[in-house]
Backbone and ligand atoms as CSV (ligand in chain L), in Angstrom:
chain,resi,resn,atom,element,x,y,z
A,1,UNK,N,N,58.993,52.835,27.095
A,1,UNK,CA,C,59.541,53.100,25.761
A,1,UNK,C,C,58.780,52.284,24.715
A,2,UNK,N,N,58.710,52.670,23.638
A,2,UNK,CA,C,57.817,52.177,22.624
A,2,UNK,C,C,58.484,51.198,21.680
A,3,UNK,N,N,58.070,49.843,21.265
A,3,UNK,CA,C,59.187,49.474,20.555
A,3,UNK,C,C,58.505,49.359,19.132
A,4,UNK,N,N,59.243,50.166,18.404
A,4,UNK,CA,C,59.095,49.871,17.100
A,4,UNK,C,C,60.014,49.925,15.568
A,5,UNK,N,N,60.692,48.767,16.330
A,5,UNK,CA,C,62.254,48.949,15.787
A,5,UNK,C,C,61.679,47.797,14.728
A,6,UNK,N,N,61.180,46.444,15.023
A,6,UNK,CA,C,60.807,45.314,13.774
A,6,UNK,C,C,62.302,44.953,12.828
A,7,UNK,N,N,62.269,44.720,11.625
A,7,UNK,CA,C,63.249,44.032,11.296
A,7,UNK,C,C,63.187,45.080,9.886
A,8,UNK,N,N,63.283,45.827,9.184
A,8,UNK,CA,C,63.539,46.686,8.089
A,8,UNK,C,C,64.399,46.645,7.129
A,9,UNK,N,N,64.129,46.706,5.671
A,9,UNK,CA,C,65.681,46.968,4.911
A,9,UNK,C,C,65.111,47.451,4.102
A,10,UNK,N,N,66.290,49.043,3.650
A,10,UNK,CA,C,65.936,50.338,2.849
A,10,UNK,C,C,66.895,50.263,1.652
A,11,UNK,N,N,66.186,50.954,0.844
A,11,UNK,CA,C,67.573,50.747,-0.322
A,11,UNK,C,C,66.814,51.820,-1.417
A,12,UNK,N,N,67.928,51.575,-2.724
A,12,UNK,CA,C,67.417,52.204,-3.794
A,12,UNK,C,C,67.914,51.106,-5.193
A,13,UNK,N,N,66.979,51.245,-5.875
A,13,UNK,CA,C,66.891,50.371,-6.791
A,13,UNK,C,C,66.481,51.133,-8.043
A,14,UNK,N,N,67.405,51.268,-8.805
A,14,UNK,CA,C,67.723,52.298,-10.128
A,14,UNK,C,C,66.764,53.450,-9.216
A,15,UNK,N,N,65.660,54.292,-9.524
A,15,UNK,CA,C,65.428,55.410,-8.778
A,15,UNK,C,C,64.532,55.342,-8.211
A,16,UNK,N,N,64.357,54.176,-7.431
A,16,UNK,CA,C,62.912,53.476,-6.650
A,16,UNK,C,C,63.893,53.510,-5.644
A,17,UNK,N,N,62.947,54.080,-4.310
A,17,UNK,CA,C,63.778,53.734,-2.974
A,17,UNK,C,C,62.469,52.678,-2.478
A,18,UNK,N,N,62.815,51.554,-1.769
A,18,UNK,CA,C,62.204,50.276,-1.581
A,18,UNK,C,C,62.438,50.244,0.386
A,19,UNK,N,N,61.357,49.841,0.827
A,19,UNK,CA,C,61.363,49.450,2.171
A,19,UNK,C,C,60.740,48.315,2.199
A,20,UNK,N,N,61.590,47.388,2.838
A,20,UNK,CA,C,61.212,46.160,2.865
A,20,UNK,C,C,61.062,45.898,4.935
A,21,UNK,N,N,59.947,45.357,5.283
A,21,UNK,CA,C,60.000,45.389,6.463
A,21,UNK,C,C,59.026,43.960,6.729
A,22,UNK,N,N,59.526,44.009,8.371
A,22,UNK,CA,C,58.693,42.585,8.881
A,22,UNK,C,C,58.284,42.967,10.172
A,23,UNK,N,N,57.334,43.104,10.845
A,23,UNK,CA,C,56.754,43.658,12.154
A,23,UNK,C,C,56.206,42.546,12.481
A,24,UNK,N,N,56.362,42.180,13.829
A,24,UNK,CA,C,55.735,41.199,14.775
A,24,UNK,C,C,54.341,41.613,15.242
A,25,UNK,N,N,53.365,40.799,14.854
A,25,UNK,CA,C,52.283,41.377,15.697
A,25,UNK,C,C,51.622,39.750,16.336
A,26,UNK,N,N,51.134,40.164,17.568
A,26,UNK,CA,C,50.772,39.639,18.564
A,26,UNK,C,C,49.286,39.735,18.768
A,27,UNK,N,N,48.869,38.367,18.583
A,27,UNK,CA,C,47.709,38.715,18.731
A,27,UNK,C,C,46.579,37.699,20.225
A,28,UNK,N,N,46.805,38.015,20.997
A,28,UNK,CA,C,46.444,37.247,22.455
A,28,UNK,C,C,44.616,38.028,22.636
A,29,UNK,N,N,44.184,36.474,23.348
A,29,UNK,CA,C,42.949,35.714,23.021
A,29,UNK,C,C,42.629,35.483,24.802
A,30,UNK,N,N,42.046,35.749,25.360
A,30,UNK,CA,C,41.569,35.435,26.584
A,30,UNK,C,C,40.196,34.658,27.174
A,31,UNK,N,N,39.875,33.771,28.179
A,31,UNK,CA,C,39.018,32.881,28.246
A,31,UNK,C,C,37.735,33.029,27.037
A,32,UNK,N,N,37.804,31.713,26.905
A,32,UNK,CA,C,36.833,31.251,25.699
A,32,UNK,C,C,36.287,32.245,24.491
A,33,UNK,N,N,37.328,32.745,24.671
A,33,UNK,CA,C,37.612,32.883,22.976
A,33,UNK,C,C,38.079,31.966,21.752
A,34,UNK,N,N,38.832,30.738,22.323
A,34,UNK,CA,C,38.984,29.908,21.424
A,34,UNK,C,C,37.485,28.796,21.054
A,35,UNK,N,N,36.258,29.177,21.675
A,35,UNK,CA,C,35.430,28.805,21.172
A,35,UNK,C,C,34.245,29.418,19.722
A,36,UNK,N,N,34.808,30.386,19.494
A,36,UNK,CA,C,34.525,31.337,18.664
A,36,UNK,C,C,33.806,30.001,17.745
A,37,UNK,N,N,32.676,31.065,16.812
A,37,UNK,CA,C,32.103,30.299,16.318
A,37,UNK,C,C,31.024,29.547,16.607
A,38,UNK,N,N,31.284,28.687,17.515
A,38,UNK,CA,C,30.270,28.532,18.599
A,38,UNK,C,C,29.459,28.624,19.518
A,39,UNK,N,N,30.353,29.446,19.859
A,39,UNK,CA,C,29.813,30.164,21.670
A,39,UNK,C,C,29.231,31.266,21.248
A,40,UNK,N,N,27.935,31.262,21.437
A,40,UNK,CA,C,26.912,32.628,21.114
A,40,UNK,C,C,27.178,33.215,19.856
A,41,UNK,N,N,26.570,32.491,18.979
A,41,UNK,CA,C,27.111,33.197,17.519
A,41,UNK,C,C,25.858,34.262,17.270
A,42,UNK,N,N,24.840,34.522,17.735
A,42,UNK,CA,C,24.237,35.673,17.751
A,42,UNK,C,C,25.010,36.785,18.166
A,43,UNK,N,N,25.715,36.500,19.199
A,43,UNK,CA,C,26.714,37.868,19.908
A,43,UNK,C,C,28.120,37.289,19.531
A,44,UNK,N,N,28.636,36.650,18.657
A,44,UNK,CA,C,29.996,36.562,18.556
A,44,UNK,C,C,30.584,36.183,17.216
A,45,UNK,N,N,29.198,35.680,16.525
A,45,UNK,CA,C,29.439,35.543,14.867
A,45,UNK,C,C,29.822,33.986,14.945
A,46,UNK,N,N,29.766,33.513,13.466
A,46,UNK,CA,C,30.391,32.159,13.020
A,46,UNK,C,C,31.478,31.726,13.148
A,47,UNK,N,N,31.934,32.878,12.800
A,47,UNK,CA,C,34.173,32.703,12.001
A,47,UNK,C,C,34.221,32.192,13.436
A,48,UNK,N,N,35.541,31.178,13.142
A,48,UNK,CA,C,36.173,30.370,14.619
A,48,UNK,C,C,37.371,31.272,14.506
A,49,UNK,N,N,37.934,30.885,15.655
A,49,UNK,CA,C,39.333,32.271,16.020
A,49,UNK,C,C,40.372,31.457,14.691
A,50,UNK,N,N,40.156,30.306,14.424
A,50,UNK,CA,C,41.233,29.958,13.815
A,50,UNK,C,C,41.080,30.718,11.947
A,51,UNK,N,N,39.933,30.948,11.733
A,51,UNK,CA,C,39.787,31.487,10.528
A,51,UNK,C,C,39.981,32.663,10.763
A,52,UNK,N,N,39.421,33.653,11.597
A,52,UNK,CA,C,39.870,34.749,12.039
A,52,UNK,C,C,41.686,34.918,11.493
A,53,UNK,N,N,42.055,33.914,12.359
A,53,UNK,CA,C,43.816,33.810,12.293
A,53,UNK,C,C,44.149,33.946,10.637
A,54,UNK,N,N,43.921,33.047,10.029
A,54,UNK,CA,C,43.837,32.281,8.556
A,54,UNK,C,C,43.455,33.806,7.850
A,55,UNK,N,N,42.669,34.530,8.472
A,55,UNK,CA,C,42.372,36.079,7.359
A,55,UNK,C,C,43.296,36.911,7.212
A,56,UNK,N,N,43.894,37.203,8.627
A,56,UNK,CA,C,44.871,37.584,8.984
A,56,UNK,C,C,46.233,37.673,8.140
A,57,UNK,N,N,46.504,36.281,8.538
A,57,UNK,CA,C,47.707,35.892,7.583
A,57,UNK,C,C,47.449,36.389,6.162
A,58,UNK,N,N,46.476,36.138,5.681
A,58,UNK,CA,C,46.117,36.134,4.217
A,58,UNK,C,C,45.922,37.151,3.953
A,59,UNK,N,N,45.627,38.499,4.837
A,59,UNK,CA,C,45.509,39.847,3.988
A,59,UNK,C,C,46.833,40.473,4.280
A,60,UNK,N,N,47.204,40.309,5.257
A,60,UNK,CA,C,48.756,40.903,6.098
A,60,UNK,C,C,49.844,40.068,5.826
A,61,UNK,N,N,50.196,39.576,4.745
A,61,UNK,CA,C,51.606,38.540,4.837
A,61,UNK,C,C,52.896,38.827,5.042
A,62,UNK,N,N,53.071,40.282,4.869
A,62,UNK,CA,C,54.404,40.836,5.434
A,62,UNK,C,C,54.307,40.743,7.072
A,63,UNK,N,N,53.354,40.812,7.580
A,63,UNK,CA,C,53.605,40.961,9.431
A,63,UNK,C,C,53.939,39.393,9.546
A,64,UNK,N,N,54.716,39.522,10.431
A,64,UNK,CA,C,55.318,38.212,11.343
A,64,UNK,C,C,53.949,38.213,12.304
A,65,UNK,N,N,53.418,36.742,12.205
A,65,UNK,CA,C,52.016,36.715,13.133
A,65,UNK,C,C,52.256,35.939,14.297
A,66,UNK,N,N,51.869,36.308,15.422
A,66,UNK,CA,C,52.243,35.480,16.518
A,66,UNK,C,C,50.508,35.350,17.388
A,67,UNK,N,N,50.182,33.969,17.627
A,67,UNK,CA,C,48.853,34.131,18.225
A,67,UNK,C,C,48.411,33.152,18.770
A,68,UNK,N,N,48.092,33.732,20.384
A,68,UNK,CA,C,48.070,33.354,21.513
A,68,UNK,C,C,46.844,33.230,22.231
A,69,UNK,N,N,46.008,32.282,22.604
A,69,UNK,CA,C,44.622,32.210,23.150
A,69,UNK,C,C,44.863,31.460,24.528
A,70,UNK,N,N,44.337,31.754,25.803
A,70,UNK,CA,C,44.114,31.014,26.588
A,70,UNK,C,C,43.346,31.313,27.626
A,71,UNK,N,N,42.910,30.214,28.178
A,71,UNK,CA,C,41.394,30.347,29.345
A,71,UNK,C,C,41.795,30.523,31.050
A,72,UNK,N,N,43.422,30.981,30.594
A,72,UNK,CA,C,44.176,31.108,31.905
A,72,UNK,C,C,45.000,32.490,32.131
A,73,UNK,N,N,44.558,32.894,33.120
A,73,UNK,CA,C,45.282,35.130,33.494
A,73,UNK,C,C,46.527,34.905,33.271
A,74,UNK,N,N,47.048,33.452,34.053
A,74,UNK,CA,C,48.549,33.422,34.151
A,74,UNK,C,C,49.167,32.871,33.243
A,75,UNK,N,N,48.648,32.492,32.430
A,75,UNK,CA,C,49.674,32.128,30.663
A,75,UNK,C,C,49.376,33.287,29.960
A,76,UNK,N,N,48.257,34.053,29.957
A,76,UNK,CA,C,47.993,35.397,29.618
A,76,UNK,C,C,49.704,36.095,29.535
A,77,UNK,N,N,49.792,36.785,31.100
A,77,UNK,CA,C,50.510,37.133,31.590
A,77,UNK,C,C,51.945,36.354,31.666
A,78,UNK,N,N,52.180,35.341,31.511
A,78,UNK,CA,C,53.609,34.541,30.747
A,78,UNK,C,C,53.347,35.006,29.389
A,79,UNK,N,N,53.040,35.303,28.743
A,79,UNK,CA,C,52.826,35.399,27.037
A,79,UNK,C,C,53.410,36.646,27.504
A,80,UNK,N,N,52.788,37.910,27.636
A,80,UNK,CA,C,53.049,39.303,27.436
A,80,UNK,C,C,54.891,39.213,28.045
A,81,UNK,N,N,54.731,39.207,28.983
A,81,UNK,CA,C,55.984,39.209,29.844
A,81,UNK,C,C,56.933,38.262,28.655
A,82,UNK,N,N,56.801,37.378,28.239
A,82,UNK,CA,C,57.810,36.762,27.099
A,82,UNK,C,C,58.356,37.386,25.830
A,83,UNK,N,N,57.010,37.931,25.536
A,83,UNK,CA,C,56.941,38.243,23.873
A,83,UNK,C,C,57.580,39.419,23.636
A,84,UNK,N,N,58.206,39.355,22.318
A,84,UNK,CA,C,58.958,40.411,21.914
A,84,UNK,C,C,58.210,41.252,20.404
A,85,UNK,N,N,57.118,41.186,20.632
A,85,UNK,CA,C,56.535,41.671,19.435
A,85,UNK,C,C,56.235,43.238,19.624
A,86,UNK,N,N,56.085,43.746,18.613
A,86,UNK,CA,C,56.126,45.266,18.495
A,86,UNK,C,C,54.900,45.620,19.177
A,87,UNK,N,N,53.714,45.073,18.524
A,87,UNK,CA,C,52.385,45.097,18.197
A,87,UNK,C,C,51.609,43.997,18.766
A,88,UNK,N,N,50.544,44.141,19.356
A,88,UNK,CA,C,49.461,43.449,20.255
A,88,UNK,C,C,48.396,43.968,19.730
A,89,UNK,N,N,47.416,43.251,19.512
A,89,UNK,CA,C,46.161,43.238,19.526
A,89,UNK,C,C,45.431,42.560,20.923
A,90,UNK,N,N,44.664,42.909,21.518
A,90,UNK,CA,C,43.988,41.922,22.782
A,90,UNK,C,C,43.129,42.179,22.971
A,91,UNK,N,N,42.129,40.895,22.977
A,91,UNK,CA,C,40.827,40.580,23.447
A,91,UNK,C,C,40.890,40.132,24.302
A,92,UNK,N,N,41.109,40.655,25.882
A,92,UNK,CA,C,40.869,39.639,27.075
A,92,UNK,C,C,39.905,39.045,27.634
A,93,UNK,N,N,38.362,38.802,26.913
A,93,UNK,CA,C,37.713,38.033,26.816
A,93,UNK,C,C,37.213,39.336,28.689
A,94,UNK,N,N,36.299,37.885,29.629
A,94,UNK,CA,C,35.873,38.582,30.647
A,94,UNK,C,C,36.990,39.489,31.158
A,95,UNK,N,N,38.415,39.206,31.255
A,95,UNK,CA,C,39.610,39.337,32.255
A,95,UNK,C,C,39.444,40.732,31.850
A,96,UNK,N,N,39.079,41.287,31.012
A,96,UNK,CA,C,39.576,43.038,30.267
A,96,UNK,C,C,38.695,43.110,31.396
A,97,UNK,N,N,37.726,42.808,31.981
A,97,UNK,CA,C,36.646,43.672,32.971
A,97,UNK,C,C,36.849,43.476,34.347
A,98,UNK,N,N,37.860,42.447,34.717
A,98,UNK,CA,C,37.869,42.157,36.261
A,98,UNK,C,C,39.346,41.780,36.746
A,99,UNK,N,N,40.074,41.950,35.372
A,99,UNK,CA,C,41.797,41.036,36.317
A,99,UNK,C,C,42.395,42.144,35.633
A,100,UNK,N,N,43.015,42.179,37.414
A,100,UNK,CA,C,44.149,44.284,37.293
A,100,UNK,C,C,45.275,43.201,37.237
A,101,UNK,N,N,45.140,41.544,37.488
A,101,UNK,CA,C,46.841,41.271,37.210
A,101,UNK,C,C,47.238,41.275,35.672
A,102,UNK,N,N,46.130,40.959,34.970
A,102,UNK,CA,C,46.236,41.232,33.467
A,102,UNK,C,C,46.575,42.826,32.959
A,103,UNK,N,N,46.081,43.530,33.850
A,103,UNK,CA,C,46.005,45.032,33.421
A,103,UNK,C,C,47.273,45.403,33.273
A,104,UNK,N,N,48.133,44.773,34.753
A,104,UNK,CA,C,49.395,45.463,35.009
A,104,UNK,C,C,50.333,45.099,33.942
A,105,UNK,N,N,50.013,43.428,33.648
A,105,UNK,CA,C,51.069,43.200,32.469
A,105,UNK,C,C,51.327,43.960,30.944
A,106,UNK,N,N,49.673,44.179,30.721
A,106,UNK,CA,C,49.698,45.191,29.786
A,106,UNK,C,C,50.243,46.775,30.131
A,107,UNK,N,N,50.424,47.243,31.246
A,107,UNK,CA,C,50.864,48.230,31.144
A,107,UNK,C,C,52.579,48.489,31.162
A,108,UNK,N,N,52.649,47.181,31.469
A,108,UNK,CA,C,54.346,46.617,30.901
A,108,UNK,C,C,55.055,46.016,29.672
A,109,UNK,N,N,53.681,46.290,29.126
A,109,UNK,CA,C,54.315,45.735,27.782
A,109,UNK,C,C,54.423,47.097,26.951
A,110,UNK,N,N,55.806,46.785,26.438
A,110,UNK,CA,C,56.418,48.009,26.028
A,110,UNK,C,C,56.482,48.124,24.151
A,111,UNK,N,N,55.121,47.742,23.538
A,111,UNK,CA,C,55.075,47.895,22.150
A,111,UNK,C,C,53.757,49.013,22.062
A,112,UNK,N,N,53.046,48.694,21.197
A,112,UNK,CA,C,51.765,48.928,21.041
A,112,UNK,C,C,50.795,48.461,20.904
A,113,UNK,N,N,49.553,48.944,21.878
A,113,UNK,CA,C,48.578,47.770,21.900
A,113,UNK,C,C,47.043,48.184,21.335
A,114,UNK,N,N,45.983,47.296,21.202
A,114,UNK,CA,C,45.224,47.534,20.727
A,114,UNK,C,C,44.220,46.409,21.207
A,115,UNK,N,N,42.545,47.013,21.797
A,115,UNK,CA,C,42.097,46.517,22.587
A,115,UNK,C,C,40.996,45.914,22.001
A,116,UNK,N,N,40.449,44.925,21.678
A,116,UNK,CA,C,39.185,44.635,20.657
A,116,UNK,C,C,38.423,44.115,21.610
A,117,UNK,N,N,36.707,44.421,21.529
A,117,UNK,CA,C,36.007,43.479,21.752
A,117,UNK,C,C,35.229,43.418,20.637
A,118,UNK,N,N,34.404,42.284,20.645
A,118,UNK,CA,C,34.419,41.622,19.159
A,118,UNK,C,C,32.381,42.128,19.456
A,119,UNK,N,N,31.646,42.254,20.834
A,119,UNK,CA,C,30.683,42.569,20.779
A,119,UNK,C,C,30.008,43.785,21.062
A,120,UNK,N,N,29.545,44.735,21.050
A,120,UNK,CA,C,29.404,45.904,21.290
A,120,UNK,C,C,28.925,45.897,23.163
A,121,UNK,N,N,30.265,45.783,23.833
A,121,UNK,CA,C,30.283,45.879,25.261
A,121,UNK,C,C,29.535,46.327,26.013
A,122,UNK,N,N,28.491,47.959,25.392
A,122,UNK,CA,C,28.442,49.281,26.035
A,122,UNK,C,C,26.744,48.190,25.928
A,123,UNK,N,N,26.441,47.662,25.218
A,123,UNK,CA,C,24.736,47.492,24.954
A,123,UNK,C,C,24.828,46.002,25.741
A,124,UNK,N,N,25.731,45.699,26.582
A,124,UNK,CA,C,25.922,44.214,27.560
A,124,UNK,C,C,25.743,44.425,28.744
A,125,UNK,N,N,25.411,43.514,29.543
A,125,UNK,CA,C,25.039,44.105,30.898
A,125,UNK,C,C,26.453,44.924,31.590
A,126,UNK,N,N,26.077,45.626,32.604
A,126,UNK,CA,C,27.188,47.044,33.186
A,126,UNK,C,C,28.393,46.288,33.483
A,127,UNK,N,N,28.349,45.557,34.122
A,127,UNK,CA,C,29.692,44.721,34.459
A,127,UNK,C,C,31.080,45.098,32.978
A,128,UNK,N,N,30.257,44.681,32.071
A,128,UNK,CA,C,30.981,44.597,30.975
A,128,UNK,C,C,31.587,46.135,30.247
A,129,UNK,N,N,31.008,47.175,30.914
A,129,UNK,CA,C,31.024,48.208,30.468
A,129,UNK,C,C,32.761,49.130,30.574
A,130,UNK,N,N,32.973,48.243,31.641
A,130,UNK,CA,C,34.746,48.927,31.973
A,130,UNK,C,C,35.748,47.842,31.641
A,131,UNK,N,N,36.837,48.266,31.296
A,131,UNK,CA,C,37.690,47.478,31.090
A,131,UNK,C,C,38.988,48.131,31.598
A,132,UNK,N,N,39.386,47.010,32.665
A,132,UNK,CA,C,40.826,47.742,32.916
A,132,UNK,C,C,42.067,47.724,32.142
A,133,UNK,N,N,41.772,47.281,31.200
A,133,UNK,CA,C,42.720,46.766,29.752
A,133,UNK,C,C,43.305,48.299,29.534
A,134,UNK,N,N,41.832,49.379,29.276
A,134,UNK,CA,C,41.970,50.314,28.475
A,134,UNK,C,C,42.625,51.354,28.742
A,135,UNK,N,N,43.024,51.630,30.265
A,135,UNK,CA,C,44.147,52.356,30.330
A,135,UNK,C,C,45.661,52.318,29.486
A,136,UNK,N,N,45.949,50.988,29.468
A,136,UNK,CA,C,47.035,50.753,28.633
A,136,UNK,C,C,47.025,50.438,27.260
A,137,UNK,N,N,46.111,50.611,26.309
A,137,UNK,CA,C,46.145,50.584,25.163
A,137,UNK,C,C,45.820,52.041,24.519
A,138,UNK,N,N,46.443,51.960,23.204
A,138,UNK,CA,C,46.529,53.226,22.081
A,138,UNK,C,C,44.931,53.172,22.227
A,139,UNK,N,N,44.314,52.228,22.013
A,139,UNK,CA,C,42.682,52.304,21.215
A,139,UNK,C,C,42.038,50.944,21.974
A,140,UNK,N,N,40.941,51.405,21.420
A,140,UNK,CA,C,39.741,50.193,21.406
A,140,UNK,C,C,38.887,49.917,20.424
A,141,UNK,N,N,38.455,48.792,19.721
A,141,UNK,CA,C,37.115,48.489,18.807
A,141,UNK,C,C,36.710,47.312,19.423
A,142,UNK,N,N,35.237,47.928,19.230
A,142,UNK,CA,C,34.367,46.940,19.692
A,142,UNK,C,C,32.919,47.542,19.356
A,143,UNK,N,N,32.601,46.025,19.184
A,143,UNK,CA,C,30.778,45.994,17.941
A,143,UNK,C,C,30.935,45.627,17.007
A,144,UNK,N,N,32.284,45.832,16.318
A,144,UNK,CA,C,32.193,45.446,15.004
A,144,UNK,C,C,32.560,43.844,14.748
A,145,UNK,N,N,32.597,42.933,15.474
A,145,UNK,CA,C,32.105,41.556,15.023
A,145,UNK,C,C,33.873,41.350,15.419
A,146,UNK,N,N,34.278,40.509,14.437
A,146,UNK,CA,C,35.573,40.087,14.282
A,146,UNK,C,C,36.472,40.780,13.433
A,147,UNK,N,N,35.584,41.266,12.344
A,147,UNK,CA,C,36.497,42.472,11.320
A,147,UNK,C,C,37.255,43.884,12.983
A,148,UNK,N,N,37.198,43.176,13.870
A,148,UNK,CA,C,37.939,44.253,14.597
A,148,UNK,C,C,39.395,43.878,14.652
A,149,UNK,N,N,39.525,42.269,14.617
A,149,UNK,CA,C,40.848,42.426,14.689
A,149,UNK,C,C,41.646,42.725,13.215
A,150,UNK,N,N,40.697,42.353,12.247
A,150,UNK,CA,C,41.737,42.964,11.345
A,150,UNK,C,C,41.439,44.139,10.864
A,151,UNK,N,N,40.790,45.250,11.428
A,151,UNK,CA,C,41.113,47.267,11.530
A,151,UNK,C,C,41.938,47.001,12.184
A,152,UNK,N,N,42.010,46.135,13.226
A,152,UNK,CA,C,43.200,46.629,14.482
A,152,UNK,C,C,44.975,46.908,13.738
A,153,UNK,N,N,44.660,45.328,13.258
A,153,UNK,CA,C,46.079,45.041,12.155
A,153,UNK,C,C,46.307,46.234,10.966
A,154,UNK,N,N,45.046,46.400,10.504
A,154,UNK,CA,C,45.334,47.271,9.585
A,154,UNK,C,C,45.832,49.042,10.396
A,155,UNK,N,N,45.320,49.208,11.260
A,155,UNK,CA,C,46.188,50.737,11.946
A,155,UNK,C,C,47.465,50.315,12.616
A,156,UNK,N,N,47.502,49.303,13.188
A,156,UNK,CA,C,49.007,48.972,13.666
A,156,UNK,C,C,49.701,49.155,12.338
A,157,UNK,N,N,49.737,48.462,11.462
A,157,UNK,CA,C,50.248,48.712,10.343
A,157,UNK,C,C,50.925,49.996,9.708
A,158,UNK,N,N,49.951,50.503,9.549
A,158,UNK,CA,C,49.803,51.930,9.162
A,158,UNK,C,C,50.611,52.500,9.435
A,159,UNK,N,N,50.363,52.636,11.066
A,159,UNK,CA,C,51.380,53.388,11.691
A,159,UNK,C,C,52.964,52.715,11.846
A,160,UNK,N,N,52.761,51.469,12.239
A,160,UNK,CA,C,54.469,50.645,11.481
A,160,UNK,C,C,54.958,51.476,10.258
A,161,UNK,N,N,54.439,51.746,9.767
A,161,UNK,CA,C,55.047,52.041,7.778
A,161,UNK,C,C,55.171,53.493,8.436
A,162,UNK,N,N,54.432,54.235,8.563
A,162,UNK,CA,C,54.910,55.823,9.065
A,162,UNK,C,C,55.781,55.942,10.005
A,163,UNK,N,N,56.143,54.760,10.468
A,163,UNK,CA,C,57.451,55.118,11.617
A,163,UNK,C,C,58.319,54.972,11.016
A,164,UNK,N,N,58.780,53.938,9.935
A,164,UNK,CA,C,60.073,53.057,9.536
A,164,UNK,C,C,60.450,53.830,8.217
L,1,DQA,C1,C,34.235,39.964,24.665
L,1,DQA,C2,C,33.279,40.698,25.596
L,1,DQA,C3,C,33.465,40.201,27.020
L,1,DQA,O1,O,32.553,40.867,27.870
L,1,DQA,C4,C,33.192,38.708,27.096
L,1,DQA,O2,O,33.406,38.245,28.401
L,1,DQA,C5,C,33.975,37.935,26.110
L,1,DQA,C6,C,34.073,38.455,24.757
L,1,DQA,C7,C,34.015,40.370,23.195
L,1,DQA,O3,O,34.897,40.088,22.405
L,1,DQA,O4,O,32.967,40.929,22.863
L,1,DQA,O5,O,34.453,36.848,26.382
L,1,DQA,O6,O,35.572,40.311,24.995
């Protein structure tokens, strides 16, 4: 089941009808991704995940932001299994290409998800070319640098407002 219930309030205001809403989005980070910035900035760019975060907030301030990085499958997988957010974004870093225990959690997570890689995967050696992520997500971007996670935010969005 899909959850996209979020927190909403509708009204009318002299002959303005007003939607006021707050959507959780989730945004989980998998091995060494929190080195961003650093780690191969030819293939991964400058921005550190924490400015990444910081853009986020700053173009999206109505979403409730929740964001989660770690260099471990199984806090990965405690995060998903915990979280109650509508909306996921995920970069599972190598794990999108080799851990089905990551896969399965995503296919249990019951919001909507959205799969980024931040380098153009398909032009990386073959290994990198599959991801078992992608069965369970709406979409994927990847190549486009870091501006992927915020298209990602911006169509989660989108489609938040056309549901509510
Ligand atoms: C990555 C691509 C993966 O192959 C790699 O292991 C990463 C980063 C990306 O964002 O381009 O850690 O997910």
């Amino acid at each position: 089941m899909l959850r996209l219930i979020g927190f909403g309030v509708f009204g009318l205001f002299g002959d303005k009808f007003f939607v006021i809403w707050r959507m959780e989005i989730a945004v989980v980070n998998g091995p060494n991704l929190g080195r961003l910035g650093k780690r191969l900035p030819e293939v991964y760019g400058n921005k550190s995940l924490q400015e990444v975060e910081s853009e986020l907030r700053a173009l999206f301030p109505r979403v409730q932001w929740t964001f989660f990085q770690s260099n471990h499958e199984g806090q990965l997988i405690d995060f998903l299994e915990s979280s109650g957010a509508e909306c996921l974004i995920i970069n599972g870093g190598a794990l999108a290409h080799q851990s089905y225990a990551l896969a399965d959690a995503l296919e249990a997570w019951e919001g909507a998800a959205v799969e980024i890689h931040i380098s153009n995967v398909f032009k990386r050696e073959v290994y990198r070319h599959q991801s078992l992520l992608a069965p369970h997500v709406i979409g994927q971007i990847y190549g486009l640098g870091v501006d992927g996670y915020l298209l990602a935010a911006r169509w989660l969005i989108h489609r938040y407002e056309a549901s509510v």
